[in-house]
C-alpha beads as a LAMMPS data file, in Angstrom:
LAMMPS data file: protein, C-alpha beads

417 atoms
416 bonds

1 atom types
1 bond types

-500.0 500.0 xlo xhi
-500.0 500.0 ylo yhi
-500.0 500.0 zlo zhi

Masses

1 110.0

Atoms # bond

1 1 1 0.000 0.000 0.000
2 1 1 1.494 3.152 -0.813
3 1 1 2.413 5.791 1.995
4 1 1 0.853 8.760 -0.092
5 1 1 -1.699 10.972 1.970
6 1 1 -5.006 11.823 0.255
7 1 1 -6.279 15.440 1.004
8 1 1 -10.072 15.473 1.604
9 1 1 -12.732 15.914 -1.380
10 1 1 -13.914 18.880 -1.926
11 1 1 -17.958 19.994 -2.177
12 1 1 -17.762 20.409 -5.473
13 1 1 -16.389 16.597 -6.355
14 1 1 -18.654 13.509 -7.070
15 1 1 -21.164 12.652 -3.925
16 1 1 -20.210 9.017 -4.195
17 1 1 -16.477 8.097 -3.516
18 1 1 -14.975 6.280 -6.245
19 1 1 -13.795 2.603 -6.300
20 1 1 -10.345 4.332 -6.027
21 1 1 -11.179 6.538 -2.757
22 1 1 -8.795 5.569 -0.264
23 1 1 -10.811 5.733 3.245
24 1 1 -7.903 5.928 5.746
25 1 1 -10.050 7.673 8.741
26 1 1 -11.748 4.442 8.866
27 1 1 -8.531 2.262 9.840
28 1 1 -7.704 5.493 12.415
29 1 1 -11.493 5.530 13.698
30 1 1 -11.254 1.718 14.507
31 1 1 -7.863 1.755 15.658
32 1 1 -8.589 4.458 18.066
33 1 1 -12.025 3.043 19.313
34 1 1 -10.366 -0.178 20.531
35 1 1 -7.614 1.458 22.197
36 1 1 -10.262 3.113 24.051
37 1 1 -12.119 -0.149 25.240
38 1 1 -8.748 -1.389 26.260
39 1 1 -9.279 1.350 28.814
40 1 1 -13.055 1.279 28.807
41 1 1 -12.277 -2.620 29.775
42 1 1 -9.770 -1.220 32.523
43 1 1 -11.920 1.267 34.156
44 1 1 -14.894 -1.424 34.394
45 1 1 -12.485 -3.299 37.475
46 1 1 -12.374 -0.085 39.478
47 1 1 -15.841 1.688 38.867
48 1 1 -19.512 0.414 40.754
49 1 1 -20.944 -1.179 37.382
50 1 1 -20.729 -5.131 37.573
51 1 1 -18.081 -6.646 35.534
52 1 1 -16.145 -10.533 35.436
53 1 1 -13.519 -9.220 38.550
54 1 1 -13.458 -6.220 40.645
55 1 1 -10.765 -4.501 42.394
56 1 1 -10.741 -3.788 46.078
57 1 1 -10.614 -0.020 44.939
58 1 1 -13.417 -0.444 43.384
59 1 1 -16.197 2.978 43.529
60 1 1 -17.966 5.690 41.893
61 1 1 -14.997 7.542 41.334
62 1 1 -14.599 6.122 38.098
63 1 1 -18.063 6.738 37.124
64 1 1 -17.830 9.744 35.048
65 1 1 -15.011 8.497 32.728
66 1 1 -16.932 5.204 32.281
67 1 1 -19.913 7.374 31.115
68 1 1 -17.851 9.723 29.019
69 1 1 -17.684 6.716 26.441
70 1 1 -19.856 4.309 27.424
71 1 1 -23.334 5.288 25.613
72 1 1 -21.322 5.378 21.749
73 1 1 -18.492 3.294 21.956
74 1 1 -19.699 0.020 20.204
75 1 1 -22.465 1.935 18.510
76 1 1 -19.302 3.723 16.753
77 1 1 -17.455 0.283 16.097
78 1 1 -20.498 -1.065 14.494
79 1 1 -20.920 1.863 12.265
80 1 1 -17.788 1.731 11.126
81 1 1 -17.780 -2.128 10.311
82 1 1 -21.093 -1.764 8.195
83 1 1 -19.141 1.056 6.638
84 1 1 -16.358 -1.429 5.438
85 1 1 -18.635 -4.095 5.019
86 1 1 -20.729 -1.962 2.767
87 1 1 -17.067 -1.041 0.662
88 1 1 -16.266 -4.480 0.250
89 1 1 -19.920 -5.588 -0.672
90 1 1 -19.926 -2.981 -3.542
91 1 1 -16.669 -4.931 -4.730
92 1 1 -16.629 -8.663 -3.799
93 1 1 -18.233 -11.161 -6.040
94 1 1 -22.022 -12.987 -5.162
95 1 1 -21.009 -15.144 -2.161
96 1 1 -17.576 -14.219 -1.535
97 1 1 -18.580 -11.941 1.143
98 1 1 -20.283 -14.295 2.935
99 1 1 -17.894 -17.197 3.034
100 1 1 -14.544 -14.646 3.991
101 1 1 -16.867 -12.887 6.854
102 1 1 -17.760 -16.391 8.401
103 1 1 -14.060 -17.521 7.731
104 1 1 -12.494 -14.131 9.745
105 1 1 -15.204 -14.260 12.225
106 1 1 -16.394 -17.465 13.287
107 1 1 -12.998 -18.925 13.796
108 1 1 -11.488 -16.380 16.484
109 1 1 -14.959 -16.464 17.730
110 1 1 -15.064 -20.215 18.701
111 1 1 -11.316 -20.437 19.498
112 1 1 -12.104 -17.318 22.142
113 1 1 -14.681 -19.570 23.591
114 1 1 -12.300 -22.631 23.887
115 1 1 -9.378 -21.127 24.789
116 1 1 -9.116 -17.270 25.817
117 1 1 -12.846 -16.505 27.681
118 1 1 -12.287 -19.286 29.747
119 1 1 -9.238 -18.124 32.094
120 1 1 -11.432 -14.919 32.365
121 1 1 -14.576 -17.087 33.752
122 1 1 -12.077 -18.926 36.038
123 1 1 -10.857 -15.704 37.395
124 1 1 -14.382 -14.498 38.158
125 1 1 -15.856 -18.000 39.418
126 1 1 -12.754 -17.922 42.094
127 1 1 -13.350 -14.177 42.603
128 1 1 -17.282 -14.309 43.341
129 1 1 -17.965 -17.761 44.002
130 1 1 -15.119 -18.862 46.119
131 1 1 -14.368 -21.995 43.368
132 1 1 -11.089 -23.837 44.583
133 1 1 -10.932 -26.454 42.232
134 1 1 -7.989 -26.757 39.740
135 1 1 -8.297 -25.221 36.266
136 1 1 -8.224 -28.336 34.451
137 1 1 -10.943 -29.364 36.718
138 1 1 -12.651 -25.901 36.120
139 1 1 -12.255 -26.769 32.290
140 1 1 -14.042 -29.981 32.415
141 1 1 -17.217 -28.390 33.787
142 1 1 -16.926 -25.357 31.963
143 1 1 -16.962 -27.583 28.462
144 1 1 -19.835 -29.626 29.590
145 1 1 -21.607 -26.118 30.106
146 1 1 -22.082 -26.944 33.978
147 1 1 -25.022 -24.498 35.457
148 1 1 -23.889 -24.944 38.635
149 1 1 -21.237 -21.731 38.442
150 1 1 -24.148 -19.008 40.128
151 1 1 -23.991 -16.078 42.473
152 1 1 -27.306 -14.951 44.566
153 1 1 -28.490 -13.217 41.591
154 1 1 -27.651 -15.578 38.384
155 1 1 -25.681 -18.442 36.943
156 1 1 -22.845 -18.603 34.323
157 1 1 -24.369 -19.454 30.484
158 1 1 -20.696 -21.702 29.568
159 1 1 -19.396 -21.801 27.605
160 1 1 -19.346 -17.810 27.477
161 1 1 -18.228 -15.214 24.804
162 1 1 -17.906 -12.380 27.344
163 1 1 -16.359 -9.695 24.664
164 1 1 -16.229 -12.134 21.942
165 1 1 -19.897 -11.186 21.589
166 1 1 -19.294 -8.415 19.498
167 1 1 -17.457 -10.895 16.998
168 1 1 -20.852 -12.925 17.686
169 1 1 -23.223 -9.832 16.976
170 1 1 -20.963 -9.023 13.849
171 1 1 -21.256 -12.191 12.064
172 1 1 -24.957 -12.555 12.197
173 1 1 -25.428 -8.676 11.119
174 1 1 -23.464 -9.914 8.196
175 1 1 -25.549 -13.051 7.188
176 1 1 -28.485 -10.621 7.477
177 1 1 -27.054 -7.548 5.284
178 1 1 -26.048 -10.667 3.109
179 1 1 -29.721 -12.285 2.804
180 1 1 -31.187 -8.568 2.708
181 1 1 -28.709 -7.787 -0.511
182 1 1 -29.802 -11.121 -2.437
183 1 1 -33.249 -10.238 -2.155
184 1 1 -32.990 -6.262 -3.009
185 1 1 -29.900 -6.468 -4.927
186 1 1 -26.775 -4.341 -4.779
187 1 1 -28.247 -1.515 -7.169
188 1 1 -31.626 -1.265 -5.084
189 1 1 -29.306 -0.795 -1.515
190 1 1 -26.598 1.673 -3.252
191 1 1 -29.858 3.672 -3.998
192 1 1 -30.570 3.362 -0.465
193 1 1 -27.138 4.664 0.227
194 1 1 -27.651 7.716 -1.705
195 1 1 -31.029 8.639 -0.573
196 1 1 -29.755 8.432 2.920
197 1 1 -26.516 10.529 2.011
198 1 1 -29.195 13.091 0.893
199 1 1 -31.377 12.596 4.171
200 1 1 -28.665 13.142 6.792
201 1 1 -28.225 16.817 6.004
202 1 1 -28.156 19.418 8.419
203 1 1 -30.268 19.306 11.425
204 1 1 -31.645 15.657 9.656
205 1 1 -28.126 14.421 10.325
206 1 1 -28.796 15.095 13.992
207 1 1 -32.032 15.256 15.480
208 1 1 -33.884 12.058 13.935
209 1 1 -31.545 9.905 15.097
210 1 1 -31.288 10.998 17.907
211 1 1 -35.452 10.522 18.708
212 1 1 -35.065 6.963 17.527
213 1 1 -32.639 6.149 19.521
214 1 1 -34.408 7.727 22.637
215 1 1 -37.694 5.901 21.654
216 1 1 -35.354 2.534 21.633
217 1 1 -33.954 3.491 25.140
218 1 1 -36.983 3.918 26.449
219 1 1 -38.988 1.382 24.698
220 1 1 -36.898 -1.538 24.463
221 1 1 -34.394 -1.158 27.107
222 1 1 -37.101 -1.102 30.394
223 1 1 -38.075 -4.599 28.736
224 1 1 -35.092 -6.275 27.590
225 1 1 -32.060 -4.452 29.310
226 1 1 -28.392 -5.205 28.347
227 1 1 -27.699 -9.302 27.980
228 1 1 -25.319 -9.714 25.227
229 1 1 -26.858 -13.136 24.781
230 1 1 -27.843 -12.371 20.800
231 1 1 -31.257 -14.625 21.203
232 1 1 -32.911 -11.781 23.479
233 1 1 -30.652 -8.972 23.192
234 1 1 -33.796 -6.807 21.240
235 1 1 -32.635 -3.592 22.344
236 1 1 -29.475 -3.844 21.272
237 1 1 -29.934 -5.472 18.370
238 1 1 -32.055 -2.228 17.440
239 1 1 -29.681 0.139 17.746
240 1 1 -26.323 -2.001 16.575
241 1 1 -28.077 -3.529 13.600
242 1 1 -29.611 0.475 12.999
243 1 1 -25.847 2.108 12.710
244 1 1 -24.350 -1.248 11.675
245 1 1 -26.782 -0.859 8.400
246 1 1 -26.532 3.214 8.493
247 1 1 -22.869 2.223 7.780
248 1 1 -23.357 0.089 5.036
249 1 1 -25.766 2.549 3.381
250 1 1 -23.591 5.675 3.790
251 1 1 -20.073 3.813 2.832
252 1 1 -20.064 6.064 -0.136
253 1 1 -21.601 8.967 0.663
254 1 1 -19.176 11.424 0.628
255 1 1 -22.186 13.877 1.314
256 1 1 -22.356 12.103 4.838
257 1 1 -18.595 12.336 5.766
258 1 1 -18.447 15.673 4.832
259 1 1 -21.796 17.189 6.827
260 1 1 -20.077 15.401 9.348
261 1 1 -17.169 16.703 9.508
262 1 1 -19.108 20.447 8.837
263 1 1 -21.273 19.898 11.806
264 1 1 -18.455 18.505 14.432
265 1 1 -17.908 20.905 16.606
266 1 1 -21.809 21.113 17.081
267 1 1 -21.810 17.573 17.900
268 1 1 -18.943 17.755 19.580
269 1 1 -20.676 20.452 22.178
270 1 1 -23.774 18.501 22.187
271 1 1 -21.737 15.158 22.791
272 1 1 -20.339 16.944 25.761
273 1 1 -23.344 18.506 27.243
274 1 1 -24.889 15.298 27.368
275 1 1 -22.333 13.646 28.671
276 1 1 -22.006 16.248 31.817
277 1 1 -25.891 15.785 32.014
278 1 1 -25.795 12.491 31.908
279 1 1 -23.011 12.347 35.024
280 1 1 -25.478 14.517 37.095
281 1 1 -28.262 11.906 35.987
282 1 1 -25.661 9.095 37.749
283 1 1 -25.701 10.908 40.462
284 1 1 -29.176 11.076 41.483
285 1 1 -29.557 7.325 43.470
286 1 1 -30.550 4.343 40.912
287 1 1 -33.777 3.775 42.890
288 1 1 -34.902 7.756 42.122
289 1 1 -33.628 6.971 38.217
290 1 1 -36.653 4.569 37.888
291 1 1 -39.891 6.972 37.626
292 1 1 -41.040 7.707 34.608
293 1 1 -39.781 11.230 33.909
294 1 1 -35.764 10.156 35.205
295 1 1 -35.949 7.494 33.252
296 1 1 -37.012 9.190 30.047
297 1 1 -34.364 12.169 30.275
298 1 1 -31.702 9.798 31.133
299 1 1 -32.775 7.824 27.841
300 1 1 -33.039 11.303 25.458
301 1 1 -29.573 12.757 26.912
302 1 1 -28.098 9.247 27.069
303 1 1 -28.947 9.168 22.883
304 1 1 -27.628 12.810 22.323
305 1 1 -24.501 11.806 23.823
306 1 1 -24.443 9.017 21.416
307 1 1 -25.060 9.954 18.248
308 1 1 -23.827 13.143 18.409
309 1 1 -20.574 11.790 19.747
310 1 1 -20.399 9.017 16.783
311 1 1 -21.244 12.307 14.264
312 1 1 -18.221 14.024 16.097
313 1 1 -15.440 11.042 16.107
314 1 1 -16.694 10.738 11.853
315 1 1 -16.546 14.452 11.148
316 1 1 -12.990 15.083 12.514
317 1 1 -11.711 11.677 11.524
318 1 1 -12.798 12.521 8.216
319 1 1 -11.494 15.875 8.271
320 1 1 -8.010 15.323 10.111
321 1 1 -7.414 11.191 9.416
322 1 1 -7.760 10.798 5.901
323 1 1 -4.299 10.298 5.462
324 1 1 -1.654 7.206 5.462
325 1 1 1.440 6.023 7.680
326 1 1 2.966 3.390 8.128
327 1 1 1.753 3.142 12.192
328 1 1 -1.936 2.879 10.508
329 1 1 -0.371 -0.091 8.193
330 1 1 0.959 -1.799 10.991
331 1 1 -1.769 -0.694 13.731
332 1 1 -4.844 -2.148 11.367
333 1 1 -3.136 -5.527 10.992
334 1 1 -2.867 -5.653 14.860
335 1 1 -6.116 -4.110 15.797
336 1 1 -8.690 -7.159 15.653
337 1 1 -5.710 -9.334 17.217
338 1 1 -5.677 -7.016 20.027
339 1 1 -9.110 -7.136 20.280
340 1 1 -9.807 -10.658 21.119
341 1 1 -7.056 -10.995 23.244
342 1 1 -7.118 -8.137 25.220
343 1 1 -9.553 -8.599 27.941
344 1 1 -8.127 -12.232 28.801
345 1 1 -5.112 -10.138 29.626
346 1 1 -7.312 -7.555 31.829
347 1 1 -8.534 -9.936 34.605
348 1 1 -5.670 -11.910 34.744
349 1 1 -3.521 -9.182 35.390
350 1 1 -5.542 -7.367 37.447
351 1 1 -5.923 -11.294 39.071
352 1 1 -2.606 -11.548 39.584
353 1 1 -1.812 -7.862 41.111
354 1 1 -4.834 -7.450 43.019
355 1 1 -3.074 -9.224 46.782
356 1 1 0.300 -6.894 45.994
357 1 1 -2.004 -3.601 47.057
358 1 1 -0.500 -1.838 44.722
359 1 1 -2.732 2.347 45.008
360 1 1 -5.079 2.069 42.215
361 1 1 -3.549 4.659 39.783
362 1 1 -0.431 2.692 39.826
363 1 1 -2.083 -0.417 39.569
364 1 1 -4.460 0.636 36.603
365 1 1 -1.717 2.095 34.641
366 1 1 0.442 -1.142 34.830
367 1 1 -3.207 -3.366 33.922
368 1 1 -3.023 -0.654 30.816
369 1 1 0.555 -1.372 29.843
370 1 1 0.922 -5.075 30.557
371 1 1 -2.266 -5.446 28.281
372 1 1 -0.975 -3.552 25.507
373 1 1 2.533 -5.260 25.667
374 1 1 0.839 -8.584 25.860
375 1 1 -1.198 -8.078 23.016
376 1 1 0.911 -6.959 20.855
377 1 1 3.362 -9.544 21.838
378 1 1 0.746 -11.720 20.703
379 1 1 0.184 -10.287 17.704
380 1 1 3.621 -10.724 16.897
381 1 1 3.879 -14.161 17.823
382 1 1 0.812 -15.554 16.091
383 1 1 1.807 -13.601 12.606
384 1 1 5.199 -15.168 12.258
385 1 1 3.098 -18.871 12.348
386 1 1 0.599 -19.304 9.770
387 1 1 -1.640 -21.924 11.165
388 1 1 -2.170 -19.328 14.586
389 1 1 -3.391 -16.327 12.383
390 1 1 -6.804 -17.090 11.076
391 1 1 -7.480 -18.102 15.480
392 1 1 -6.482 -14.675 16.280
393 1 1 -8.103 -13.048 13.854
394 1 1 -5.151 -12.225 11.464
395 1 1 -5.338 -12.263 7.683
396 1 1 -3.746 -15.313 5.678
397 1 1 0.106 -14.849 4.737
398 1 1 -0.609 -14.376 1.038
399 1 1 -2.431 -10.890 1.845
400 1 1 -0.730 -7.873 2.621
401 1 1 -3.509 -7.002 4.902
402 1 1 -3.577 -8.439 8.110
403 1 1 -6.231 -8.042 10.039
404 1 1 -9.832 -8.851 10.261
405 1 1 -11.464 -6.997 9.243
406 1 1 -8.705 -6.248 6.599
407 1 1 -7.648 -2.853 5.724
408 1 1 -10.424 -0.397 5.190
409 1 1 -8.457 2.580 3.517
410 1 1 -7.960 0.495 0.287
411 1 1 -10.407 -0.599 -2.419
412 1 1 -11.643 -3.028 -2.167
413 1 1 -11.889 -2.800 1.435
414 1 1 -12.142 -5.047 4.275
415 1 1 -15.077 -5.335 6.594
416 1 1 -14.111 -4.195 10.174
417 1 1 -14.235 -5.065 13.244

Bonds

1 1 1 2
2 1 2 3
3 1 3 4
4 1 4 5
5 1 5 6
6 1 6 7
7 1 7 8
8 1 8 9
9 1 9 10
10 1 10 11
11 1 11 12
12 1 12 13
13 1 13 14
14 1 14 15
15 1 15 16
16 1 16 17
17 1 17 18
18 1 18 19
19 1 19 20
20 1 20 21
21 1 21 22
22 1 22 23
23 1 23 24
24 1 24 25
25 1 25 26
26 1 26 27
27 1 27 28
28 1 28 29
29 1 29 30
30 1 30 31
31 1 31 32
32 1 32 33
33 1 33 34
34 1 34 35
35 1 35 36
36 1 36 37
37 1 37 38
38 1 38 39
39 1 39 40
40 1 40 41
41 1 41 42
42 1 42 43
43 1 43 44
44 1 44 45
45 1 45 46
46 1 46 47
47 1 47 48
48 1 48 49
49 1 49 50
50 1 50 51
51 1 51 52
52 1 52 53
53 1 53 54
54 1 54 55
55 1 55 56
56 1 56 57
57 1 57 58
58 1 58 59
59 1 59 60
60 1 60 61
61 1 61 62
62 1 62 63
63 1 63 64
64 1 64 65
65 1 65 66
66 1 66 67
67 1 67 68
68 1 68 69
69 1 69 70
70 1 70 71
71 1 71 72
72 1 72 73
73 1 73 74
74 1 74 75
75 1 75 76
76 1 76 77
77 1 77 78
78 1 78 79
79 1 79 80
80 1 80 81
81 1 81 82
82 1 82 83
83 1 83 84
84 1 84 85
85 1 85 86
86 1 86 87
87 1 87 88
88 1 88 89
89 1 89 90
90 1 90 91
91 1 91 92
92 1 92 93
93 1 93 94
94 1 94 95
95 1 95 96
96 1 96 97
97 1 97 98
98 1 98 99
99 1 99 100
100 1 100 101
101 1 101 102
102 1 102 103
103 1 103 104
104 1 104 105
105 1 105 106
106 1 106 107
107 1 107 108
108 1 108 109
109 1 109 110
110 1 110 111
111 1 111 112
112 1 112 113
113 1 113 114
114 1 114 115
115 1 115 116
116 1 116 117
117 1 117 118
118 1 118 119
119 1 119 120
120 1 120 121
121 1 121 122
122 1 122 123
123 1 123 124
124 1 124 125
125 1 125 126
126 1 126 127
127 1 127 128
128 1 128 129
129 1 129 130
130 1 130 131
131 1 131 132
132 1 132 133
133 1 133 134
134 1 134 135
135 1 135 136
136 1 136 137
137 1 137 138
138 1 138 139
139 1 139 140
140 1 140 141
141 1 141 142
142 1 142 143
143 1 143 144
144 1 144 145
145 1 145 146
146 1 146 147
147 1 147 148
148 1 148 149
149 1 149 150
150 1 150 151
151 1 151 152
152 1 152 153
153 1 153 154
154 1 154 155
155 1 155 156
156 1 156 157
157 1 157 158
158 1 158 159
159 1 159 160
160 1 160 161
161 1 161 162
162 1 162 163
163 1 163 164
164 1 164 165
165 1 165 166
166 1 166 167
167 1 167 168
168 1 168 169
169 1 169 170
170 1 170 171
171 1 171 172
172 1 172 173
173 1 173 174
174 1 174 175
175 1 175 176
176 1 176 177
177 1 177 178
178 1 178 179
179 1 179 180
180 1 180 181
181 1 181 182
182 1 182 183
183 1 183 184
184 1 184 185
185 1 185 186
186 1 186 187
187 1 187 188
188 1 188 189
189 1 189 190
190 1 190 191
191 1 191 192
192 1 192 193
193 1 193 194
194 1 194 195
195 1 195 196
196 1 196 197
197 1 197 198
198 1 198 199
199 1 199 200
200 1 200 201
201 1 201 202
202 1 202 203
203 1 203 204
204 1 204 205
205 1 205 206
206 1 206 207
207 1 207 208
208 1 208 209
209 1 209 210
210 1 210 211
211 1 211 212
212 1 212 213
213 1 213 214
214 1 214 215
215 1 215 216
216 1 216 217
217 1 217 218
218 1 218 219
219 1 219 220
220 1 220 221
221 1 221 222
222 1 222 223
223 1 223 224
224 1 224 225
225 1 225 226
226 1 226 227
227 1 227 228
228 1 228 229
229 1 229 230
230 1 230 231
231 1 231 232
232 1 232 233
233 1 233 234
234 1 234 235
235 1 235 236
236 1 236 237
237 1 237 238
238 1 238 239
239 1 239 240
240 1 240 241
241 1 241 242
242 1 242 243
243 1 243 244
244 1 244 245
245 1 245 246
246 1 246 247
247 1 247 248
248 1 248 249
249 1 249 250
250 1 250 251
251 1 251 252
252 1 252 253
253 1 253 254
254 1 254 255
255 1 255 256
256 1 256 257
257 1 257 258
258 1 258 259
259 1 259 260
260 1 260 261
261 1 261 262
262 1 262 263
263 1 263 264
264 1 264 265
265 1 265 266
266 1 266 267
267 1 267 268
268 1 268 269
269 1 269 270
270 1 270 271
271 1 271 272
272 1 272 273
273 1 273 274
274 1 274 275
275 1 275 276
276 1 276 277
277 1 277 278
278 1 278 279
279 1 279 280
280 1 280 281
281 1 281 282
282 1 282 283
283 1 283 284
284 1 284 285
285 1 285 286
286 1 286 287
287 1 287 288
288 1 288 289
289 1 289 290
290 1 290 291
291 1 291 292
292 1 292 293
293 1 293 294
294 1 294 295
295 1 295 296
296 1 296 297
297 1 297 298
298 1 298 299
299 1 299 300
300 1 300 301
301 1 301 302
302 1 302 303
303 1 303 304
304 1 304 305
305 1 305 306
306 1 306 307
307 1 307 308
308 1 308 309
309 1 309 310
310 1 310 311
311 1 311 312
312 1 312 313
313 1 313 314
314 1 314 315
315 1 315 316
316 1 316 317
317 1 317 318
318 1 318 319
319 1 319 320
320 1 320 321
321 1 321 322
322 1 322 323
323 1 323 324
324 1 324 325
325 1 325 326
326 1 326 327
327 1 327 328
328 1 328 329
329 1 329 330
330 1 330 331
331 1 331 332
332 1 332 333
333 1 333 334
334 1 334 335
335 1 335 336
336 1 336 337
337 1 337 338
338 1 338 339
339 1 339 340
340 1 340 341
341 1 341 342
342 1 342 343
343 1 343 344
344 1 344 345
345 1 345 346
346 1 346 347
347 1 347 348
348 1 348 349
349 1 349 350
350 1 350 351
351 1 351 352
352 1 352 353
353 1 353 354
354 1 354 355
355 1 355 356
356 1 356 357
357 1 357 358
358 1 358 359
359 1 359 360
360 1 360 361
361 1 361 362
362 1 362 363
363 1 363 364
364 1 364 365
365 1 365 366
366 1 366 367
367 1 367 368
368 1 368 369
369 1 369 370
370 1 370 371
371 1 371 372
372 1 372 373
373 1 373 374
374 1 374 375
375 1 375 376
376 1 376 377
377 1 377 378
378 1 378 379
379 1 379 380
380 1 380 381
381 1 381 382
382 1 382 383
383 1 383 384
384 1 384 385
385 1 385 386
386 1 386 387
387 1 387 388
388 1 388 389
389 1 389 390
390 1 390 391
391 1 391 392
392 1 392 393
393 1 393 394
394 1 394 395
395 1 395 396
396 1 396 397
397 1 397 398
398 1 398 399
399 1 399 400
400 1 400 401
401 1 401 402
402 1 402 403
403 1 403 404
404 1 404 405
405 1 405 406
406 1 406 407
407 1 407 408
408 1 408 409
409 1 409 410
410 1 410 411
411 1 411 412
412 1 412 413
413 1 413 414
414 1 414 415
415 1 415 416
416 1 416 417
């Protein structure tokens, strides 16, 4: 791939990128998101939400940064991988999609399952449950999916994806954009594309979404909450599937990129203001939060936060990213490697450092660093044997791009992650 930086199209060029249209904010968009729920993942062991392990430090303090990303942060990584899903549909032959999806998907999904998920359930099932049985003995029962693993409030579902369930979520919002494009055809959903380029203009870039993501919050969410569990996730399915597919439409709508990058600094105060709102929301006690009239400003700030924060992270990565290096070359090969591996590394570090004491700044800080040097370390492991990479997620030796998804600021682009 060649080093060259592209400068950003101008109003007056075509609407639709070109085949040619090198889309390098989307690698830096992606790349940056998951460095972020490397911390995200970090700050979950210190702050009051419920998470796999805890630290002894654990408290509200934390709070605020959790909620500073919290409400957009997968939202954003979905829209982005129906944005490169939507490049590389445009391009890849009937079927092809399909069958390289499942391959890059599936296959770090069920080795996370086997092999990296399971030292984080052991950590938590020693943590919460007081289990003192051997891991291999922890193995056996967590492969014959053993209900027994439960707290005063649930049992385990083993074998577990934990974070793997984005991979999960991913796939099947593929097969369905997949099904969805052999009925319509491609022609019928890059009209789609363009009418929405044209729809999400001005204050329609902004306020509809918005409302329907309210409505979905406080709809939906009441109902169904949070479960990652894909079979009655129905909240969340609205809202990923919604940007995954928003992604996919607007792929090529240079209209899009460019009102969003016109309109960030707008979003960007809005994304703000809701997010301080939001804090003082947090702060009113969780019983208070449930009457009707808390519950349905939480949901309407809690949805300006997020889309106008997704709007902001688009308009300046479009505006200031567009560009190559060879850190993005190297960073988008690693990226979905890093990804699967990364929380493994969270609780057992934070396992193993949790009797030293260490103050929790300190402590966090090393969790951070560890997991980034371990990852990485990974990643450079697992490339240099070819029968590791497609189990970690990295693209076959005979591709220059190695990650999945592959490389999103070439033509034909990969879908990501």
């Amino acid at each position: 791939m060649h080093g060259r930086d592209r400068s950003i199209p101008t109003p007056a060029s075509s609407s639709s990128l070109a085949d040619t249209q090198r889309l390098y904010f989307l690698d830096w968009m992606r790349i940056g998101a998951f460095g972020v729920l490397v911390c995200f993942h970090t700050g979950l062991y210190y702050g009051p939400w419920d998470w796999h392990v805890k630290s002894a430090h654990a408290g509200t303090a934390v709070e605020p940064l959790l909620l500073l990303t919290s409400p957009w942060r997968m939202s954003l990584l979905f829209l982005i991988s129906g944005a490169a899903s939507g490049l590389l549909l445009g391009n890849a032959p009937d079927g092809r999609f399909l069958r390289e999806r499942s391959t890059r998907l599936l296959v770090p999904l069920l080795f996370g399952m086997l092999v990296l998920v399971p030292p984080q359930t052991f950590c938590e099932v020693a943590e919460k449950m007081a289990y003192q049985g051997s891991y291999g003995q922890f193995m056996g029962r967590y492969l014959a999916a053993d209900p027994g693993f439960c707290t005063d409030t649930h049992c385990l579902a083993l074998p577990a994806w934990n974070h793997l369930w984005f991979v999960a979520y991913l796939w099947v919002y593929t097969l369905v954009l997949s099904v969805l494009v052999a009925i319509a055809g491609r022609d019928r959903l890059a009209a789609a594309g363009q009418w929405l380029g044209g729809v999400l203009t001005g204050w329609r870039a902004v306020l509809p979404p918005i409302v329907a993501l309210a409505l979905a919050r406080a709809i939906l969410h009441p109902r169904f909450g949070d479960t990652h569990a894909l079979v009655d996730d129905w909240y969340n399915h609205a809202v990923y599937f919604s940007v995954f597919l928003v992604g996919v439409l607007v792929a090529r709508q240079q209209r899009f990129w460019e009102e969003a990058s016109r309109l960030r600094f707008v979003t960007l105060a809005l994304a703000l203001g809701g997010w301080a709102l939001l804090v003082c929301l947090h702060a009113v006690p969780e019983a208070s939060r449930q009457g009707d009239h808390l519950a349905l400003a939480t949901a309407c700030v809690r949805s300006v936060q997020q889309w106008c924060a997704i709007l902001t992270v688009c308009g300046f990565g479009y505006r200031h990213l567009n560009r190559d290096a060879r850190a993005r070359r190297y960073l988008t090969g690693a990226v979905f490697c890093v990804y699967i591996v990364h929380q493994t590394l969270i609780v057992v570090v934070a396992t193993v450092l949790k009797p030293l004491r260490i103050p929790p700044v300190t402590e966090a800080s090393v969790i951070i660093v560890l997991t980034f040097v371990g990852s990485f370390a990974l990643f450079e492991a697992a490339r240099r044997l070819a029968p590791l990479r497609p189990f970690l997620g990295i693209a076959p030796v005979r591709t220059t791009r190695a990650d999945a998804p592959p490389d999103t600021g070439r033509r034909p682009a990969g879908v990501a992650k």
